[in-house]
N, CA, C and O atoms as CSV, one atom per row, in Angstrom:
chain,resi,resn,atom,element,x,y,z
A,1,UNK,N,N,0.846,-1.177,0.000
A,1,UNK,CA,C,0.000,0.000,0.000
A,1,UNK,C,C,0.892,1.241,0.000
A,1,UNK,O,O,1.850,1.281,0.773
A,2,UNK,N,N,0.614,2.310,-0.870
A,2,UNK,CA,C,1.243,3.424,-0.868
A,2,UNK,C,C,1.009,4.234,-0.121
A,2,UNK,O,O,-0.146,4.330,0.294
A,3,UNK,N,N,2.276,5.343,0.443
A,3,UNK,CA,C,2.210,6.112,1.704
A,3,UNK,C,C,2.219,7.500,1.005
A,3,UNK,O,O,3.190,8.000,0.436
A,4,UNK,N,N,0.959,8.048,1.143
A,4,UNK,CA,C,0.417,9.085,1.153
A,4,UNK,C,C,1.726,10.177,1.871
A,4,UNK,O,O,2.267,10.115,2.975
A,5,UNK,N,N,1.922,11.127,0.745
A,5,UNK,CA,C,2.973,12.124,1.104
A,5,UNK,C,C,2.319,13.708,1.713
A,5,UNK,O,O,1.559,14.341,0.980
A,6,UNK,N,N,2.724,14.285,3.194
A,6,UNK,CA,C,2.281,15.021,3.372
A,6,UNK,C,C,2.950,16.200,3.441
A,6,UNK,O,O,3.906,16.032,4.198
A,7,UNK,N,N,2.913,17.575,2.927
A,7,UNK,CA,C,3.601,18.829,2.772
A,7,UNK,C,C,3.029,19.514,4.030
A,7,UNK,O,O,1.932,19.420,4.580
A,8,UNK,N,N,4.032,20.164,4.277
A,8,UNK,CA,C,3.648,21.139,5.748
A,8,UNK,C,C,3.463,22.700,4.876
A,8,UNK,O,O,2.644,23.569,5.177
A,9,UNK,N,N,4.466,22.763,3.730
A,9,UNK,CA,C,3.928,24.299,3.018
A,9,UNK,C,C,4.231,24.346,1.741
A,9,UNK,O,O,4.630,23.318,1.194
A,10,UNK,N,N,4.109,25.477,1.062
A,10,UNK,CA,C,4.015,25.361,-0.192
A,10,UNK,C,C,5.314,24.908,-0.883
A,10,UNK,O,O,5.505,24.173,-1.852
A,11,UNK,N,N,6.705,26.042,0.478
A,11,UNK,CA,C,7.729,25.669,-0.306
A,11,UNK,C,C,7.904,24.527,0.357
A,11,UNK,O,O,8.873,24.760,1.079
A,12,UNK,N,N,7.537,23.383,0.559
A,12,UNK,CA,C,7.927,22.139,0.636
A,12,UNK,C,C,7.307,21.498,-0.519
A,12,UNK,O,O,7.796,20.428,-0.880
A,13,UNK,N,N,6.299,21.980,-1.165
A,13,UNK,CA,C,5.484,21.233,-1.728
A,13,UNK,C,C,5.672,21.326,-3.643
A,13,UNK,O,O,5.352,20.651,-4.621
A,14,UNK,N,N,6.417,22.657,-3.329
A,14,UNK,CA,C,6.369,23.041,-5.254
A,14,UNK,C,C,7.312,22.338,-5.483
A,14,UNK,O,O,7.155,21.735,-6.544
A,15,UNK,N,N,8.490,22.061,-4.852
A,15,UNK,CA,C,9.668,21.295,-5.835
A,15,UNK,C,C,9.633,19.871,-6.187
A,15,UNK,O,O,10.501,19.347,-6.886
A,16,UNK,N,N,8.282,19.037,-5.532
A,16,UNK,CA,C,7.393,17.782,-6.259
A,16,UNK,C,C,6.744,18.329,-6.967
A,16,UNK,O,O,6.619,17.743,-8.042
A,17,UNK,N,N,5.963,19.710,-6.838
A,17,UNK,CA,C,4.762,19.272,-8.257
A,17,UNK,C,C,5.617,19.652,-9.220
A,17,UNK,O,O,5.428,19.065,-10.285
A,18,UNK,N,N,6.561,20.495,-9.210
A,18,UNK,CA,C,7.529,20.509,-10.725
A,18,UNK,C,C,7.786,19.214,-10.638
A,18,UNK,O,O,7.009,18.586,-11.357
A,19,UNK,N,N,8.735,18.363,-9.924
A,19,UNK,CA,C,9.022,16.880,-10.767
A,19,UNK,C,C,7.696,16.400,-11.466
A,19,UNK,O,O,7.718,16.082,-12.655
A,20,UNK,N,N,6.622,16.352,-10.772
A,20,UNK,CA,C,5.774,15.666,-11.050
A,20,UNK,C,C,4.837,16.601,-12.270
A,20,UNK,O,O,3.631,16.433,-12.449
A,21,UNK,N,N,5.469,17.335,-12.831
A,21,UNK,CA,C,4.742,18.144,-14.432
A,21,UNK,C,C,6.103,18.808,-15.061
A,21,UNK,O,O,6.169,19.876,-15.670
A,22,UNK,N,N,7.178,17.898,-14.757
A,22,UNK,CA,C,8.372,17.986,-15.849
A,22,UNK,C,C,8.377,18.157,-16.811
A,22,UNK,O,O,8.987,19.118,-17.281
A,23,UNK,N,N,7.286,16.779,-17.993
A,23,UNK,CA,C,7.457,16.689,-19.472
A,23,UNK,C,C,6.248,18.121,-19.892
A,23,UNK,O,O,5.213,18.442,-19.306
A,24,UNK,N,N,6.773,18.610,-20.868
A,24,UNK,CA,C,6.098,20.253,-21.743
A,24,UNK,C,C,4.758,19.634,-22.150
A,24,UNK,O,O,3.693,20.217,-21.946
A,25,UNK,N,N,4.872,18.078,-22.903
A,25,UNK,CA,C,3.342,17.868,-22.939
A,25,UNK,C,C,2.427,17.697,-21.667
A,25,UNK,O,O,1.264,18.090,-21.756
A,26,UNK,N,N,2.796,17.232,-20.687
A,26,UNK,CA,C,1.832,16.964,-19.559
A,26,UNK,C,C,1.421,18.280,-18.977
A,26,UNK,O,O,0.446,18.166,-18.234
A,27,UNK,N,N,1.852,19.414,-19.092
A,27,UNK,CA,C,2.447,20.904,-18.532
A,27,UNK,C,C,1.281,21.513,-19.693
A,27,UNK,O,O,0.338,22.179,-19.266
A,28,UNK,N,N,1.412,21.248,-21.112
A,28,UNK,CA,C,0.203,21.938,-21.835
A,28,UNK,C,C,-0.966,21.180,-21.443
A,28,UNK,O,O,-1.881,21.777,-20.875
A,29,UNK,N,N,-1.078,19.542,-21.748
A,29,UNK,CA,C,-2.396,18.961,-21.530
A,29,UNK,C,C,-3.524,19.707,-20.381
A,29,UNK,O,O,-4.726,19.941,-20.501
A,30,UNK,N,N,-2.556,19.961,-19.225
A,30,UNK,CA,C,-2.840,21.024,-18.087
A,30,UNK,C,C,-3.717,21.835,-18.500
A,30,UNK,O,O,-4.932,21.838,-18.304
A,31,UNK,N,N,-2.911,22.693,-19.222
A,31,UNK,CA,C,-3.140,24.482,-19.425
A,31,UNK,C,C,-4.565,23.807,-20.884
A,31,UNK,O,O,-4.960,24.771,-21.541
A,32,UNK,N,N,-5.009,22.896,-21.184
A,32,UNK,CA,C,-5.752,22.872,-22.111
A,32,UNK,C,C,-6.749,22.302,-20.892
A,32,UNK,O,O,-7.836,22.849,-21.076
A,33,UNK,N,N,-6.774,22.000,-20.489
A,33,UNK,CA,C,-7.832,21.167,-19.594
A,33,UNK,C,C,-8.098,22.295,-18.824
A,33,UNK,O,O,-9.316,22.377,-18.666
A,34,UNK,N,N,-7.374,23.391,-18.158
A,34,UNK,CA,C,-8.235,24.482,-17.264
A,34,UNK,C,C,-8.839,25.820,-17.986
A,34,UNK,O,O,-9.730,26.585,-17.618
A,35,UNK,N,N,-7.910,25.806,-19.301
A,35,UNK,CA,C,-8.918,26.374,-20.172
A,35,UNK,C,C,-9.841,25.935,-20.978
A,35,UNK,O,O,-10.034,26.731,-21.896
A,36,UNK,N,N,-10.591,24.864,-21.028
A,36,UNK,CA,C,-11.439,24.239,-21.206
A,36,UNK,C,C,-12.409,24.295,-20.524
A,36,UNK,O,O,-13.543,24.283,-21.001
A,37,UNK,N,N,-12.035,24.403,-18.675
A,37,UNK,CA,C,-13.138,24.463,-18.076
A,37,UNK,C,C,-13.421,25.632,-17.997
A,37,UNK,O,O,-14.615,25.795,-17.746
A,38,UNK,N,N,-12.879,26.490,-18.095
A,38,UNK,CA,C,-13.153,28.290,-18.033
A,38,UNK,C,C,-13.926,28.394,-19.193
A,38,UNK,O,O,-14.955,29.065,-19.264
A,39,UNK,N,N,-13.251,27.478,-20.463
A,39,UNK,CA,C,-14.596,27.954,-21.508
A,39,UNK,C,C,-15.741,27.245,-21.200
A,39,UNK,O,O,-16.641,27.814,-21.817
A,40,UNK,N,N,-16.263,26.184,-20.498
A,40,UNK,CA,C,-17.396,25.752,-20.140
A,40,UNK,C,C,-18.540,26.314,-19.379
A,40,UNK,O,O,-19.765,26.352,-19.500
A,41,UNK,N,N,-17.146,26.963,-18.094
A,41,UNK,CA,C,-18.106,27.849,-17.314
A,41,UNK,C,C,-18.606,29.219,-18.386
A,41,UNK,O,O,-19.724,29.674,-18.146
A,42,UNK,N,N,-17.933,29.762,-19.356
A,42,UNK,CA,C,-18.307,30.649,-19.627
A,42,UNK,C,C,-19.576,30.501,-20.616
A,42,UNK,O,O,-20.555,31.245,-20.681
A,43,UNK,N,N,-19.346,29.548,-21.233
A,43,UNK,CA,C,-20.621,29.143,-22.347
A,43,UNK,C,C,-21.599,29.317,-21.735
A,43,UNK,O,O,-22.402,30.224,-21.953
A,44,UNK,N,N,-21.737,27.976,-20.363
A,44,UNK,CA,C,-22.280,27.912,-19.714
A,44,UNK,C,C,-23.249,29.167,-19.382
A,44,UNK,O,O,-24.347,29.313,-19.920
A,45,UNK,N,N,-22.754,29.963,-18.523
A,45,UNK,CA,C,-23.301,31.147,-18.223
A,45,UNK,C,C,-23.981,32.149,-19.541
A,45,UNK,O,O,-24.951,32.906,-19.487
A,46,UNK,N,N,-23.084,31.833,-20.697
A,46,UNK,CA,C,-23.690,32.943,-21.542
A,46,UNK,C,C,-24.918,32.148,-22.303
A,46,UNK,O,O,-25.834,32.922,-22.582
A,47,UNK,N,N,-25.106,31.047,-22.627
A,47,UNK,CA,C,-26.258,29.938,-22.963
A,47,UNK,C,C,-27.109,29.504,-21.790
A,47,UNK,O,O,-27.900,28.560,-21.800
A,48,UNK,N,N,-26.856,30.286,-20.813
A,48,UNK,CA,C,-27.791,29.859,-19.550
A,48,UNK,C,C,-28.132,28.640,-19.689
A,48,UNK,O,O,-29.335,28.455,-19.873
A,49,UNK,N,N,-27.107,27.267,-19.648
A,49,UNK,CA,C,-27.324,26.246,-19.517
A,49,UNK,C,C,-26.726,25.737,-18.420
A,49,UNK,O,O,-25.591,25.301,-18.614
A,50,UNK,N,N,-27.161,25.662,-17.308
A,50,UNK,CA,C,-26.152,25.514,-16.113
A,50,UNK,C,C,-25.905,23.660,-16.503
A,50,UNK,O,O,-25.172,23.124,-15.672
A,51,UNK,N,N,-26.260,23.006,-17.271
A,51,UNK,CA,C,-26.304,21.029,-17.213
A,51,UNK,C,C,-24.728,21.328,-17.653
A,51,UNK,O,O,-23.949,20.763,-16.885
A,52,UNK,N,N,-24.178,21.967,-18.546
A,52,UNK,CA,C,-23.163,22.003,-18.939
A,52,UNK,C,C,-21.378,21.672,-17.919
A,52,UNK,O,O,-20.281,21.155,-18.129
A,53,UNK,N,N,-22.156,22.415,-16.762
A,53,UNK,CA,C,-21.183,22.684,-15.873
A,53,UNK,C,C,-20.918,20.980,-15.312
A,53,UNK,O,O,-19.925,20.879,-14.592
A,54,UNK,N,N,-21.563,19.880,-15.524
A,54,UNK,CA,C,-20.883,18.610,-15.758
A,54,UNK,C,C,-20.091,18.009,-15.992
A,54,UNK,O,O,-19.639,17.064,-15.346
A,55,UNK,N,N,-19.578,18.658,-17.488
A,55,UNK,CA,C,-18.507,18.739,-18.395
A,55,UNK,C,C,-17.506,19.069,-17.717
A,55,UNK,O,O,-16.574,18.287,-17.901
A,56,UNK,N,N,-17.207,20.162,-16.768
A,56,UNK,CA,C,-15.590,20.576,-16.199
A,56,UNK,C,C,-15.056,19.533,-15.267
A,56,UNK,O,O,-14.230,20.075,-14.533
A,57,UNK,N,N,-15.175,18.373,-15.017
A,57,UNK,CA,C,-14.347,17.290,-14.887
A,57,UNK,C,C,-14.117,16.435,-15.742
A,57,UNK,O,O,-13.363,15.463,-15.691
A,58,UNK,N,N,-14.486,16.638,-16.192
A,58,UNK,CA,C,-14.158,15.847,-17.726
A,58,UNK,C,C,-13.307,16.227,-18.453
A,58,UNK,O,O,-12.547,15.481,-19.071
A,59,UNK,N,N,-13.303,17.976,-18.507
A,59,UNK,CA,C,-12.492,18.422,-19.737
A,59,UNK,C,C,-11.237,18.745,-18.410
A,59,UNK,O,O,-10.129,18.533,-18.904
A,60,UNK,N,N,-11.151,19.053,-17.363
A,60,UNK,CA,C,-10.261,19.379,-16.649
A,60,UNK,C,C,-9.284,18.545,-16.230
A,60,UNK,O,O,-8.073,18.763,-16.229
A,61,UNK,N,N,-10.094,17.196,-15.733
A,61,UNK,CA,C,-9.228,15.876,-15.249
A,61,UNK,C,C,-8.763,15.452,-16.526
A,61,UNK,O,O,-7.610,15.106,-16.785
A,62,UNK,N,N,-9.750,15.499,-17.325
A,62,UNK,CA,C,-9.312,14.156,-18.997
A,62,UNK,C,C,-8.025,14.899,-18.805
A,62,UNK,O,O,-7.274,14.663,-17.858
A,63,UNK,N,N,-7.807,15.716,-19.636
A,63,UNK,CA,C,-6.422,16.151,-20.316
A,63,UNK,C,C,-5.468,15.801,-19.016
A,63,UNK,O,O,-4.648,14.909,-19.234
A,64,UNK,N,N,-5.460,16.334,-17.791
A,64,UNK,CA,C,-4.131,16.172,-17.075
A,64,UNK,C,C,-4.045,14.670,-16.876
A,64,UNK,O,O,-2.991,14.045,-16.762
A,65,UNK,N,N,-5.558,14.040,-16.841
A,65,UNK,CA,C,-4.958,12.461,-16.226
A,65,UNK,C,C,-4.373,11.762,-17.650
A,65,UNK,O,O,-3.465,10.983,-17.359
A,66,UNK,N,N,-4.609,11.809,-19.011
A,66,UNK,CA,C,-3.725,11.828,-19.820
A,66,UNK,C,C,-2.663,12.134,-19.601
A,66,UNK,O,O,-1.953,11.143,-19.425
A,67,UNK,N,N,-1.890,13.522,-19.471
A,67,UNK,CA,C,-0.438,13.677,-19.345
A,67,UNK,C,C,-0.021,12.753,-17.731
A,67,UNK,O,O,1.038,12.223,-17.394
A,68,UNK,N,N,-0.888,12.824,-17.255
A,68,UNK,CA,C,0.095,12.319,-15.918
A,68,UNK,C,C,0.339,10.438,-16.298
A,68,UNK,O,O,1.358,9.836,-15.960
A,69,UNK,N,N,-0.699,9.862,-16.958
A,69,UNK,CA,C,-0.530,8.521,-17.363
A,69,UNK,C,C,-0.201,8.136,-18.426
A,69,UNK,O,O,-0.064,6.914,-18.484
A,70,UNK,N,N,0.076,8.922,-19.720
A,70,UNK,CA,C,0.585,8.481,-20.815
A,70,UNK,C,C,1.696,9.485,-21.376
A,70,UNK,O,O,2.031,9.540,-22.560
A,71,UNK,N,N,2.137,10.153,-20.498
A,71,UNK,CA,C,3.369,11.567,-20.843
A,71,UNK,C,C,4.186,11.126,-19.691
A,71,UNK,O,O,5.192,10.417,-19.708
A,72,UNK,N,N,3.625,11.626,-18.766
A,72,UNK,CA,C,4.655,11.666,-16.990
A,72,UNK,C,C,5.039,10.344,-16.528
A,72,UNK,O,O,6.079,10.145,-15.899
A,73,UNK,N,N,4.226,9.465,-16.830
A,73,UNK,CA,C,4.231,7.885,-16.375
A,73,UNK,C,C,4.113,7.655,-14.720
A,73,UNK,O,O,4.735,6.891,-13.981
A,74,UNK,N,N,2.954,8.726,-14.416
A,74,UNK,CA,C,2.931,8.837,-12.768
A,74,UNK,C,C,1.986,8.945,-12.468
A,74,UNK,O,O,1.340,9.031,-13.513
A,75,UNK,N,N,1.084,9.041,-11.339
A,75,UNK,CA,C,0.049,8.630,-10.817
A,75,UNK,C,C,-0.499,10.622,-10.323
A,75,UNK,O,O,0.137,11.525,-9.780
A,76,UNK,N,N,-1.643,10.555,-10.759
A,76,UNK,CA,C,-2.005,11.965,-10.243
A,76,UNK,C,C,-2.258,12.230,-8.994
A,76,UNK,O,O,-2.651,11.339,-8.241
A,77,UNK,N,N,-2.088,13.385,-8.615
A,77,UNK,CA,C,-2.012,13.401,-7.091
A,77,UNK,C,C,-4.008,13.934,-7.251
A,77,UNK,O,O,-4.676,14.138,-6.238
């Protein structure tokens, strides 16, 4: 069973999440997945379709859990 890693602060904590978003693709997949959900929320709101807002785990997690499992070769935190 794996042992859950705990940070006391940030600067303990940023110099893993850089290892852990090293490769440039896993680092964009990111930046496409949270702008994805920003465009959801925004549709969202401007189509007054609030069902939409469903979608932002989908478009947010998909892309990073891609880079973290088929780019990074690591397990998402």
């Amino acid at each position: 069973m794996a042992t859950e890693r705990r940070f006391q602060s940030l600067k303990e904590f940023f110099p893993y999440y850089l290892q852990e978003h090293s490769a440039r693709g896993c680092r964009v997949l990111h930046y496409i997945g949270s702008t994805l959900v920003l465009a959801v929320i925004g549709l969202s709101v401007y189509l007054q379709n609030y069902w939409l807002l469903f979608l932002m785990p989908v478009a947010g997690y998909g892309f990073a859990w891609v880079g973290h499992f088929f780019i990074e070769k690591n397990k998402p935190a």
